[in-house]
C-alpha positions in Angstrom: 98.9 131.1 132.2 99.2 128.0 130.3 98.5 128.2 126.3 97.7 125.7 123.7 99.4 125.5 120.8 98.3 123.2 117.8 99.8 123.0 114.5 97.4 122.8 111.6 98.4 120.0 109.1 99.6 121.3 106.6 97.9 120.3 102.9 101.0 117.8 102.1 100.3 116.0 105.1 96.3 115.6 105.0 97.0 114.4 101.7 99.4 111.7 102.4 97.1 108.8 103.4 95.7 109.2 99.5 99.3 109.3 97.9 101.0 106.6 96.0 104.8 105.4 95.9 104.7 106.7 93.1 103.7 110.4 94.2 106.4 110.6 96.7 109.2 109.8 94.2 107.5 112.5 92.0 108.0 115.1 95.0 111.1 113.6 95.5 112.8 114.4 92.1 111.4 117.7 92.5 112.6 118.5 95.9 116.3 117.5 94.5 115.8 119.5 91.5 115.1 122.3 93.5 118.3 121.4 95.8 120.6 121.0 92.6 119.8 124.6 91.5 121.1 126.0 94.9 123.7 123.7 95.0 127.4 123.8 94.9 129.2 122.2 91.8 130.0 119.9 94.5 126.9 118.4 95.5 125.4 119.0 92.2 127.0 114.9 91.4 125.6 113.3 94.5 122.1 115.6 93.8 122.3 113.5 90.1 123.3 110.3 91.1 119.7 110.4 94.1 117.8 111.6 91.4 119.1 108.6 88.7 118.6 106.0 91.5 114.7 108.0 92.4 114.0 107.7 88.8 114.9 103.8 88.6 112.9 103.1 91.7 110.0 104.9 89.8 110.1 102.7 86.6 110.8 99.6 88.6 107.6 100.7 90.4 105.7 101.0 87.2 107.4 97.5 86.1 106.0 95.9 89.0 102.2 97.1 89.3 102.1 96.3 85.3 102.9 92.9 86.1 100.9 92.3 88.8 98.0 93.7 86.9 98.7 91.5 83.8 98.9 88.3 86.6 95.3 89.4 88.1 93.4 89.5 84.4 95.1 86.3 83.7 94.0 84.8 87.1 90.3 86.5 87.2 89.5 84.9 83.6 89.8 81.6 85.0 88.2 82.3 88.4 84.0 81.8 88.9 81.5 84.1 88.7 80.8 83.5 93.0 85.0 84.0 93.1 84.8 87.4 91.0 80.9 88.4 92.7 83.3 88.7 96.1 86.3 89.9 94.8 84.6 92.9 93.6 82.9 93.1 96.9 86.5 93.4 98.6 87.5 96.2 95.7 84.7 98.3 96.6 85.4 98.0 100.8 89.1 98.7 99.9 88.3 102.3 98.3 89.3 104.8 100.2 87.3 108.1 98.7 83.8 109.3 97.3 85.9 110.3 93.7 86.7 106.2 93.7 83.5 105.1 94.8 82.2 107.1 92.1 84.9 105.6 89.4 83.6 102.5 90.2 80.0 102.9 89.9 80.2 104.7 86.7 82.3 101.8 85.4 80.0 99.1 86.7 76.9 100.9 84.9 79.1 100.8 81.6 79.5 97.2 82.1 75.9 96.8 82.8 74.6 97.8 80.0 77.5 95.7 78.3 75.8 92.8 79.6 72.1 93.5 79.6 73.1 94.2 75.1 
């Protein structure tokens, strides 16, 4: 007799495909935390030193998507209104859940009625 077994994701993986970098170095830090408490006075240094070098990827992480954002609003005041019309076409094919889609229509009725004052 032949069974099936099948493993039921668990929620940390169904949730994966909607994490960030930035969410992963969050678990990270914790999961060493965690580690450094049960840890031997040994371990406990190399423990600190991963969770220093999690931390600075984090920032640098932060650094980086600050820029880039700063770069876009610098680019998109100079682009056309046809170049802008299809860029936001692209951000609303690129979201991934209702809770965005949502985000973004509420936001585009604000700036509506922005316009239409």
């Amino acid at each position: 007799m032949t069974t099936s077994t099948t493993k039921k994701p668990n929620a940390r993986a169904a949730a994966s495909s909607e994490r960030a970098p930035l969410d992963y170095l969050r678990d990270a830090l914790e999961d060493l935390d965690k580690a450094r408490e049960k840890a031997g006075e040994e371990v406990r240094g190399s423990i600190d030193s991963a969770r220093e070098r999690v931390r600075d990827a984090r920032e640098e992480l932060t650094d980086r998507g600050e820029g880039q954002v700063k770069d876009w609003r610098e680019h998109l005041e100079d682009a056309t209104d046809d170049a802008l019309r299809e860029l936001g076409r692209w951000a609303v094919r690129a979201q991934r859940s209702p809770e965005a889609l949502d985000e973004l229509a509420k936001e585009i009725g604000t700036r509506k009625a922005e316009v239409s004052d």
